[in-house]
N, C-alpha and C positions, 0 to 999 in steps of 0.2 A: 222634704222634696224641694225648697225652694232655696236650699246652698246651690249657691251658683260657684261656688270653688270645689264642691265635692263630683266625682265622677265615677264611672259605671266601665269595669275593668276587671283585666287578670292580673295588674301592674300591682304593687304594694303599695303606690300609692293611691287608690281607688278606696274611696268608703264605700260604693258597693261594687259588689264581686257576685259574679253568679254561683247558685249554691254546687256543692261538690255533691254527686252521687253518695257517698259515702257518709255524709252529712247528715242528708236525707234519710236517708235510710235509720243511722242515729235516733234522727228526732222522732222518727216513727216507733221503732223501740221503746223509746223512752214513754213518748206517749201511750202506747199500746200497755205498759206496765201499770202507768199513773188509772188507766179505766178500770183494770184488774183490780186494782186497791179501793176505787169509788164505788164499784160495783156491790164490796162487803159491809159500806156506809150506810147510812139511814138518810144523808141526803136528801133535799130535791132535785127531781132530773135540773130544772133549771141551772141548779149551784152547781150542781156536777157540772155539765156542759159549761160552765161560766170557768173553774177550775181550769179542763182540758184549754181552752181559748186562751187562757192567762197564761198557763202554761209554753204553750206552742209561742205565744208571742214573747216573753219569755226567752226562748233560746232565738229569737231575730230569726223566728223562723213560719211557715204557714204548711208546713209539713204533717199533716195529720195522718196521712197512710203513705205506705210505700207507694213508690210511682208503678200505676199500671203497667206501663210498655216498659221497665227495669232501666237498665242503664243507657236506653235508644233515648232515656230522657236530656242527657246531655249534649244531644244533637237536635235539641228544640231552638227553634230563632223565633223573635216577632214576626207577627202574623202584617205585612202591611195594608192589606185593602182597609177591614174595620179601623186600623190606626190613622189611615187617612183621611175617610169620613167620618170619623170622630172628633179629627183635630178643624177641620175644615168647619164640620158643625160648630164646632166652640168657634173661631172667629166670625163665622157669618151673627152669632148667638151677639158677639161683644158689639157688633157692628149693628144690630137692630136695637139691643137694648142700648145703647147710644142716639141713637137715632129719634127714638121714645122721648130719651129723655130731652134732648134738644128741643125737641117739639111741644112741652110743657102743654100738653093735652089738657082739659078742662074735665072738671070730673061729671060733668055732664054728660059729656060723648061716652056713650057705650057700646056703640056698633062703627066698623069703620068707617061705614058710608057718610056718616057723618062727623068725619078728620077733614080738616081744611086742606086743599089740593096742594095750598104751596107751603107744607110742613113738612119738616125733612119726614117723619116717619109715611106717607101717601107717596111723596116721591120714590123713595125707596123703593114701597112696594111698586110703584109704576114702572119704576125702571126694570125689576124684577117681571114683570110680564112682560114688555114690548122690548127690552133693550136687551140683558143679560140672558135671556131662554131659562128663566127660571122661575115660569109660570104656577107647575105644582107648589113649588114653593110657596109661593107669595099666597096660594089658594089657603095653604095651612098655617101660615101668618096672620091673614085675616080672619081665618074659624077662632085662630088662638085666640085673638083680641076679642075677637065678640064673644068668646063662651067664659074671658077670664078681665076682660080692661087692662091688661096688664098690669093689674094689679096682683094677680095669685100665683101661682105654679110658674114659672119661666118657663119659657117658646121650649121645647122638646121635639124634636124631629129627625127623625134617621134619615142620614143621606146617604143616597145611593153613591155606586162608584160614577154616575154620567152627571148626577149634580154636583159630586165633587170638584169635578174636571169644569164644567160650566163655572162655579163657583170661583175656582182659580181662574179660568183665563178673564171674568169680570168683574172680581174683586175692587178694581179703582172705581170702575163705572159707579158702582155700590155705594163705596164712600164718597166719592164725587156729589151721588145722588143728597148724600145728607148734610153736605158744606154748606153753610150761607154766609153771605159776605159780609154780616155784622156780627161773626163767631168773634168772641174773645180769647186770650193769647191762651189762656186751659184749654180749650176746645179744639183749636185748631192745630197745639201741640198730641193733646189724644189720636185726634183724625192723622195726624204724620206717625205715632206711635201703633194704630192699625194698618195701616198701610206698610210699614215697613216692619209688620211681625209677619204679616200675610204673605209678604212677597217673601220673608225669608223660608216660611212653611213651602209655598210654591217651589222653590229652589229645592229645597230636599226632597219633595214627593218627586219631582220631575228626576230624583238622582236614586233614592233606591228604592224607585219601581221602573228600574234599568235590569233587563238581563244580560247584559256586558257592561263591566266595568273597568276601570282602569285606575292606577294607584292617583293619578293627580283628581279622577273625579269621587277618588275615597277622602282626600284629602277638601275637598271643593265641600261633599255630603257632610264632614268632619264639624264644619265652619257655619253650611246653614243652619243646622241642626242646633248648636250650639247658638247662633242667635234668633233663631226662631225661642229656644228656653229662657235665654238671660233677658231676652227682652218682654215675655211674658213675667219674670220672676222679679222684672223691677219696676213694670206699668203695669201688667194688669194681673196675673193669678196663677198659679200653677196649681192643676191636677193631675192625675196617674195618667191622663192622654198627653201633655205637657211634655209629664218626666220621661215616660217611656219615648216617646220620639225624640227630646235633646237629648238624654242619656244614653237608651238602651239602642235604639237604632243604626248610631255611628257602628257600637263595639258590636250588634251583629251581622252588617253588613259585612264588617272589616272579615268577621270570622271564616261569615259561607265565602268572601271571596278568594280566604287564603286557605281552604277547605274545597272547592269544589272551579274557583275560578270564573262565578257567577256574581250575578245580582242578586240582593235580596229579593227579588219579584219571581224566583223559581219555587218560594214559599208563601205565596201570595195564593188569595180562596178565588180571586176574581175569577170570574163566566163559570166557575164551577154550579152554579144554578141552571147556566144552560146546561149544562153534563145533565142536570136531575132531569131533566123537562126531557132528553135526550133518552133517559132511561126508561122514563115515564111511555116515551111511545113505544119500545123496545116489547114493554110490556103490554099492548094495548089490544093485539090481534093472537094473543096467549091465553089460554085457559089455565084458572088456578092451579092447577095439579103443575104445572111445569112452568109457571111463568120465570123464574128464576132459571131456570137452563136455560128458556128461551134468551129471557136479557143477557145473561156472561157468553151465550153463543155470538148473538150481535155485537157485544164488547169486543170478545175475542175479533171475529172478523175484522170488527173497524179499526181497533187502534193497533193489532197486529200481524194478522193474516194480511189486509190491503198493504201493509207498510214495506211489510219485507216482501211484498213485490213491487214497489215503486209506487204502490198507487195511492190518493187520498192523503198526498203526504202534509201534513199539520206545518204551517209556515208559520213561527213565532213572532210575535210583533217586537223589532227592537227599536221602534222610534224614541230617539232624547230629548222631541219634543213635545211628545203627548201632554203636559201638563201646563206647556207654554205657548200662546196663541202666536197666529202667524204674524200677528201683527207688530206682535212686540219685537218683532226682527226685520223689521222695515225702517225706512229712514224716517217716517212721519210718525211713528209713533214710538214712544221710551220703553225700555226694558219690560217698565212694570205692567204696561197694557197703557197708557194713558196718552193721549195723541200731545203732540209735542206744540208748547204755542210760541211762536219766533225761535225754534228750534230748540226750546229749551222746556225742560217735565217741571211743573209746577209743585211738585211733592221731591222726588230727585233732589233737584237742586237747589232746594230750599234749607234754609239755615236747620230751621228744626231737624232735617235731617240727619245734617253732619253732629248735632249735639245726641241725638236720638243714639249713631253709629261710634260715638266718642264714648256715652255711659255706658253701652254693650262692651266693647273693649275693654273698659277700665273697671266695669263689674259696677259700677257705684253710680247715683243718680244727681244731678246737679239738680236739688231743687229747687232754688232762687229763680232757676229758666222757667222748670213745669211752673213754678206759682206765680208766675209774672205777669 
């Protein structure tokens, strides 16, 4: 996952390719034969199952039954809501356990209350409740540390799609929060290498989770995406949240747009929970015998009987700035969120930057800079 020259394509030149129906189907086959034959074994189920897995991985493949929904499977794209509070969670995750560590905590302290005010990790959380609006947050930041010191399990937490969006538009605050101004030139080069993976993650969620798109902002999502990955694959780590948003994202945006003339966010799960909560009531003045007519009655009406007469008509959100604060589009404060001091961003236009933007381009890491 962490070839940063290899990519995610129909082209021949792609080391990955998405699978072919026919493929699929193949490998099921094949598998389907191989149980036949382990079945007449003396085996352990264990060995068997270990077999079938070796097998399937084997043909570069995870195909173990035919696809449900048949060949509707080659019309599947990534899902973006989970991908983007996934990926958002892994930076906010690099940017506490950073923050931890700067703070060289005593192993004495075992409950927050007692972390020193002015250590990056207390700040953080502070800025997290009174300045970033992300108070739940910082609530199960602090259960984490006190039920673990940060010494066990790593911080684990699902973020919603409304802490996603909070997260992006105060991501600098965040890091800001954890800078001190006796950091040495490692430290202060990492703090420039989260800050400009974060903002390039920011740049892509705010591109496809667009319902209109256009070929210069496929080419714009092309570019984030890809240094959102390269620059995780040469500071800090890549996992299947990673790869799938540098990789898989561009070639399925590009698809549904040359397929439908959309954005990838017409394949997005967002508010579909208000839908259930929706259904939920639908159902709640129904007696068991008919609750189901009852609910597809109310469906029906609402989203097609009111429509095709004008009424209740559903207004789609197409803002291109949902994911980027207003502020960052004012003359006082820089692109990335961070208020501008003598008119100029202190992370921006800062050297680390351009060497940061120099090793993403050229794929390769100048480490004499990072170790200096």
């Amino acid at each position: 996952m962490s070839k940063v020259d290899f990519t995610f394509g129909h082209s021949k030149n792609s080391k990955w390719k998405p699978w072919a129906y026919e493929k699929r189907l193949s490998v099921a086959k094949q598998v389907a034969n191989l149980k036949k034959k382990l079945v007449k074994s003396n085996l352990a189920e264990k060995t068997k199952r270990n077999k079938v897995t070796t097998f399937i991985a084997e043909q570069k493949s995870r195909q173990e039954f035919s696809p449900r929904i048949g060949k509707l499977i080659d019309k599947a794209h990534v899902e973006p809501l989970h991908l983007k509070n996934n990926a958002c969670a892994l930076m906010f995750r690099h940017i506490l356990e950073f923050g931890i560590a700067k703070s060289k905590l005593a192993p004495s302290i075992d409950m927050f209350s007692s972390v020193n005010p002015e250590c990056p990790f207390f700040k953080l959380v502070w800025n997290m409740r009174h300045v970033s609006n992300l108070s739940r947050l910082a609530k199960k930041v602090i259960k984490w540390f006190d039920e673990t010191k940060a010494n066990g399990k790593s911080f684990d937490y699902r973020f919603t799609g409304e802490e996603s969006r909070r997260f992006l538009h105060n991501f600098m605050d965040l890091i800001s929060a954890i800078e001190q101004k006796n950091d040495q030139a490692p430290a202060r080069f990492k703090l420039h290498v989260l800050a400009f993976t974060t903002l390039s993650l920011r740049n892509a969620v705010s591109l496809f989770n667009r319902f209109n798109m256009t070929e210069k902002q496929l080419d714009e999502l092309d570019k984030a995406c890809n240094d959102f990955y390269t620059c995780c694959a040469l500071f800090l780590r890549v996992n299947p949240t990673v790869w799938t948003l540098g990789k898989v994202v561009p070639s399925h945006t590009r698809d549904v747009f040359l397929k439908y003339g959309k954005g990838l966010i017409i394949n997005s799960m967002e508010e579909r929970e208000a839908k259930h909560q929706s259904v939920s009531r639908y159902a709640q003045n129904s007696t068991y015998f008919n609750r189901w007519h009852s609910v597809f009655r109310h469906e029906f009406i609402s989203l097609i009987w009111l429509r095709e007469r004008g009424c209740n008509l559903s207004k789609i959100k197409t803002s291109n700035a949902t994911y980027i604060p207003k502020r960052a589009l004012s003359s006082e404060y820089c692109y990335c969120g961070l208020a501008l001091v003598d008119g100029v961003c202190k992370y921006c236009n800062h050297a680390n930057r351009v060497e940061i933007e120099k090793s993403v381009k050229n794929k390769t890491v100048n480490e004499k800079l990072f170790y200096k």
